[in-house]
N, C-alpha and C positions, 0 to 999 in steps of 0.2 A: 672055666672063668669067662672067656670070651661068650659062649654061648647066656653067660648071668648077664653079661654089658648088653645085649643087643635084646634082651626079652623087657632089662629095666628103660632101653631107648624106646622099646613100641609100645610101654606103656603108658610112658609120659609123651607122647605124641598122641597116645588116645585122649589120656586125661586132659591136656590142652583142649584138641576137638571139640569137647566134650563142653569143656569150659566158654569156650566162644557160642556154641548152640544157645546156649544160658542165658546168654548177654543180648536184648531183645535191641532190633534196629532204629535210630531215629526217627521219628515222625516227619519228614521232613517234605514242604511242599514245593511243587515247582515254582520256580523263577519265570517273571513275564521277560519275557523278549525286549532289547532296546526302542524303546518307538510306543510301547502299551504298557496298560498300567490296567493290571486285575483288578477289582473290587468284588467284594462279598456285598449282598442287599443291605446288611445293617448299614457297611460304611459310605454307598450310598446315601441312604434314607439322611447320616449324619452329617454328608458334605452337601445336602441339598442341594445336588447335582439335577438339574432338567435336562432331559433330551425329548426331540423332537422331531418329526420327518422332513427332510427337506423339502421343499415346495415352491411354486412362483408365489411371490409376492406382489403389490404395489409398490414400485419404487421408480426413483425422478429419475426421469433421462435427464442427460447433463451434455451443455456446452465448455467446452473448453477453447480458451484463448487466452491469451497476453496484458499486460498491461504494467502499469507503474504507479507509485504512489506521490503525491501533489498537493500542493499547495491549494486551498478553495481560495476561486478566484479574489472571491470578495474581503480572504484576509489575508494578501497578501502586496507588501509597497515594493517596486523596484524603484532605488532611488537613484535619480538621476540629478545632474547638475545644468540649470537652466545657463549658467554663463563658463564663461573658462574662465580661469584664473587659479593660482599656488593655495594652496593649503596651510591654513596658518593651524589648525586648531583641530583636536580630535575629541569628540566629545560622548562619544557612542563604543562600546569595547562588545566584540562578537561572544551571544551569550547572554548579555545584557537586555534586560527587559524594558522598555521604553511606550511611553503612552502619546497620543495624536500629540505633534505640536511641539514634541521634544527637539533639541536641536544636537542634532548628530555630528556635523563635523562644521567648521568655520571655514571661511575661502575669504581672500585678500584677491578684489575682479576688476580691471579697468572699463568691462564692461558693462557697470554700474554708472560710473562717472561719463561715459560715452551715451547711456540714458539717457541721465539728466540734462545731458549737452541739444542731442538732440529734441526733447521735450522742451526745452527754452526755444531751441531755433523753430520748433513746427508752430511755439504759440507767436514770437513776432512773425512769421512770414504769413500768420493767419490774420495778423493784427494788420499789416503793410495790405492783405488783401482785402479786407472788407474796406480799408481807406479809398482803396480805390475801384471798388466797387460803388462805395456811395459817391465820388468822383464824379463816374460814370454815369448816373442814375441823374445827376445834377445837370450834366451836360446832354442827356436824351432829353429831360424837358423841354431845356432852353433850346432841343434842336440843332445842338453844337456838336452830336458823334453821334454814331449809326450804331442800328441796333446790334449791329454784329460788333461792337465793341462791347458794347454793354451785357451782354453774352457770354462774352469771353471772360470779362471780369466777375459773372456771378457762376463760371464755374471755375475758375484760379480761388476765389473763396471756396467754394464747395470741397476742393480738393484738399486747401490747406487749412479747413476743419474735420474733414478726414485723415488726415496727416498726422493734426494735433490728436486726434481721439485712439489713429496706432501709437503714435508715442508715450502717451499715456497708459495704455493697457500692458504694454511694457514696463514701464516704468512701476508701476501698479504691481506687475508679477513679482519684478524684485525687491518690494517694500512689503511683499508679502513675506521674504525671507527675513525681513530684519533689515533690510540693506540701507544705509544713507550714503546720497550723492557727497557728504563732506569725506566717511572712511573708506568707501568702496568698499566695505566687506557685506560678504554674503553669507548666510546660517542657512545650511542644508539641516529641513526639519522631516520628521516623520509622519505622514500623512492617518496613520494608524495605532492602535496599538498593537502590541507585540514585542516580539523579540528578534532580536538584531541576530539573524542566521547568518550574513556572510558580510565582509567587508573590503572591498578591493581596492583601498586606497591608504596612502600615511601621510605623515606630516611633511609637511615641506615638496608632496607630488604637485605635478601640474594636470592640472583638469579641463579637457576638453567640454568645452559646453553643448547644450543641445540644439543652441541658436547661433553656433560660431561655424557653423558648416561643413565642419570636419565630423568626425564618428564620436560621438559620446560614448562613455563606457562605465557601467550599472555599479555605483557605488557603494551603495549597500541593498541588502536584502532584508526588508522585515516583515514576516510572518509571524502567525498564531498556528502554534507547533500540537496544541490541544485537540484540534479537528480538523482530519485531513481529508481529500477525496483520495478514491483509487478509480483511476480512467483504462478504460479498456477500449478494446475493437473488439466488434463482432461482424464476420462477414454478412456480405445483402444477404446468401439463402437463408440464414438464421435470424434477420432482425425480426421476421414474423412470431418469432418463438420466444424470444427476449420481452419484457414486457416489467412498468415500471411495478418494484414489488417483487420480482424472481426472485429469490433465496440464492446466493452466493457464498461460497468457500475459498479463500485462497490463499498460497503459500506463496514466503518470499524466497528468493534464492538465496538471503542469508540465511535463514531459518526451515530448512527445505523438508524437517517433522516435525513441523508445529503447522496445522492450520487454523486460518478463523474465520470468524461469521460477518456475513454484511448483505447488505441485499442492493437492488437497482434501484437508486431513487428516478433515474432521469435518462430516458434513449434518445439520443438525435435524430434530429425531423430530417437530417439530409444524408447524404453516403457522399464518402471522401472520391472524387471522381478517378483520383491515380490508382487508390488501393479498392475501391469498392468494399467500403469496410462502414460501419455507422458506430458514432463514440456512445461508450453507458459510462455509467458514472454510480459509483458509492459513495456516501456518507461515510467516515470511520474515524469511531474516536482513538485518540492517542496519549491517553494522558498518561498511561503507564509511561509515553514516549520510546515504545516497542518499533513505531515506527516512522521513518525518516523519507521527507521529499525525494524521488530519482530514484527509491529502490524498487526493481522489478519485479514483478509477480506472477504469478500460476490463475488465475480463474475458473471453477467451475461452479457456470452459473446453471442451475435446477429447472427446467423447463417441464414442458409434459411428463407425467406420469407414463409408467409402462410396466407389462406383467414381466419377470424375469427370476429365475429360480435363485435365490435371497439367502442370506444368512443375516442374523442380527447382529449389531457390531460386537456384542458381550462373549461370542462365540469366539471370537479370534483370539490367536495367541501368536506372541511375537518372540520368536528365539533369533537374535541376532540378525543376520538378515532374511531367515525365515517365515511366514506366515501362515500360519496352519491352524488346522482344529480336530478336534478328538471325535471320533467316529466311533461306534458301538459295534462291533463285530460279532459277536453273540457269548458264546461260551467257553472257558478255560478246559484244561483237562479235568481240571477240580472241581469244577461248576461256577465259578467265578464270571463276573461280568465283564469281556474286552472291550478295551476302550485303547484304540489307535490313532496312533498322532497320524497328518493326512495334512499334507501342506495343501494349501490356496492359493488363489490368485483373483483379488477385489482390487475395485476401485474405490480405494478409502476415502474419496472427496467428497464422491456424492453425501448431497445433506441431509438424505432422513433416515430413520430407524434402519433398513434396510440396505445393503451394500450383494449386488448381483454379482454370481459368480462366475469370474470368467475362466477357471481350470481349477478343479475340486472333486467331490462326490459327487454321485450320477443324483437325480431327484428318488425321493423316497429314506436315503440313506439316515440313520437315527443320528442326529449331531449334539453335543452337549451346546447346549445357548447358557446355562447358566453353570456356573462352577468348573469352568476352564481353567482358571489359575492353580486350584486347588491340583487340578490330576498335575498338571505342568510342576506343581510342585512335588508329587510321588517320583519324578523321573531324576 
């Protein structure tokens, strides 16, 4: 019996055997490596992938420097207060759009009524002066005073029509605001149009004036926020390079991956003699209102061209804080086309087609310029 058990076990371990021979093995291809991504020609040909050799290019040497974003001179009012006196009246709210002429806040000023005091006293002591200038003039005839009186008395005129002509152009500056010698008040107006950016006063403050001797202090701020400058340095060795017209990129430090475009309308004819530095200036419009007076920025302004071994910007791919691009290594086990991720290191600012490499693949190496995203998406 035992000997039937052990003949029926080795023949069903044969029959098993037997049975797995049978059973033919998957087809099954290898797996690319973390980092590469196989392709077959067709699927190639279908993602319209370009590769190319690397090589020096034409691409802009670049300055970098500093600067900030600003008000053009010409649209913007710092408004100051020509007299002192309390604040009756607010007429202007920060934000607010206002056109030349508007009147922004009211003042209650004794230095209105002090005017007109003095523009009275300059014209009689002008009037008591020419009295006795023709006085005088009456009495040189008749040979009755010396000439050194009569001298004296046409320049005590002379003075107290110069007298009367400052008290008047005074008087004049505050009738410019609105002002009458009967209420003393004053209308601070806006010399421009624009929009009311900042305002550092309220009802009921006291306001030093710009003609009361003490420190006046900038009561409001109105600009045109639509177009702005960005002011830079560039050191002496560089002003030769700088030129109006250079191509400019730059970033703010609120926005430190976004750059934008603008170019040098204007270089200074002098160098700042502390910094030895010369100011450029851009144009830049703002009407997204992306960007705001005082904020700082990045500059690379595009100078000479230079040869430098290049990649096109469509080449790059951005994995988190990686920069990389796919390189063609030749061939799989299977015959497939390797294509390996290959971090970089560019200088993303420069502004033309080309971005030179400063740590990458050697020259020659096959790089995809077109359909990067594509493999980045096989991975």
């Amino acid at each position: 019996m035992k000997h039937c058990v052990v003949a029926v076990a080795i023949a069903l371990t044969a029959l098993g055997a037997g049975c797995k021979r049978s059973v033919p093995m998957a087809d099954k291809r290898p797996e690319a490596p973390v980092g590469e991504v196989w392709l077959t020609d067709a699927q190639i040909a279908e993602a319209k992938l370009v590769v190319e050799p690397l090589a020096e290019q034409d691409v802009d040497d670049v300055i970098v420097t500093s600067g900030k974003v600003a008000f053009d001179d010409a649209h913007v009012n710092h408004v100051f207060s020509p007299v002192s006196g309390r604040v009756t009246r607010i007429e202007a709210k920060v934000g607010q759009r206002v056109k030349k002429g508007d009147v922004l806040a009211v003042l209650e000023s004794p230095d209105i009524g002090l005017a007109s005091a003095d523009l009275h006293k300059a014209e009689a002591d002008r009037v008591a002066a020419e009295h006795d200038l023709d006085r005088q003039r009456e009495l040189l005839a008749a040979h009755a005073t010396s000439q050194r009186d009569f001298e004296q008395a046409e320049d005590a005129s002379r003075k107290a029509k110069a007298e009367v002509d400052r008290a008047k152009q005074k008087a004049s500056l505050f009738r410019a605001g609105g002002s009458t010698g009967v209420t003393q008040t004053y209308a601070i107006r806006s010399e421009i149009d624009g929009e009311v950016v900042a305002r550092n006063v309220s009802p009921g403050g006291e306001v030093q004036g710009q003609y009361g001797g003490g420190t006046a202090v900038e009561l409001f701020t109105v600009g045109e926020l639509d177009h702005l400058w960005l002011v830079a340095d560039v050191y002496e060795m560089d002003t030769a390079r700088v030129k109006v017209g250079s191509r400019v990129n730059f970033k703010l430090f609120s926005m430190p991956n976004k750059t934008f475009p603008a170019s040098i309308e204007w270089v200074a004819g002098t160098l700042d003699p502390a910094t030895r530095t010369a100011k450029v200036r851009c144009s830049i419009d703002n009407t997204a209102r992306a960007f705001k007076p005082e904020m700082y920025a990045t500059l690379f302004i595009a100078v000479d061209e230079r040869k430098a071994i290049a990649i096109p910007r469509g080449a790059l791919l951005r994995l988190g804080e990686q920069t990389a691009v796919f390189v063609e290594k030749g061939k799989s086990p299977d015959g497939r086309h390797v294509f390996a991720r290959v971090p970089v290191t560019v200088d993303e600012a420069e502004g033309g087609k080309w971005l030179p490499l400063t740590r990458g693949p050697e020259r020659g190496a096959l790089v995809v310029t077109q359909g990067t995203i594509l493999l980045a998406g096989e991975k």
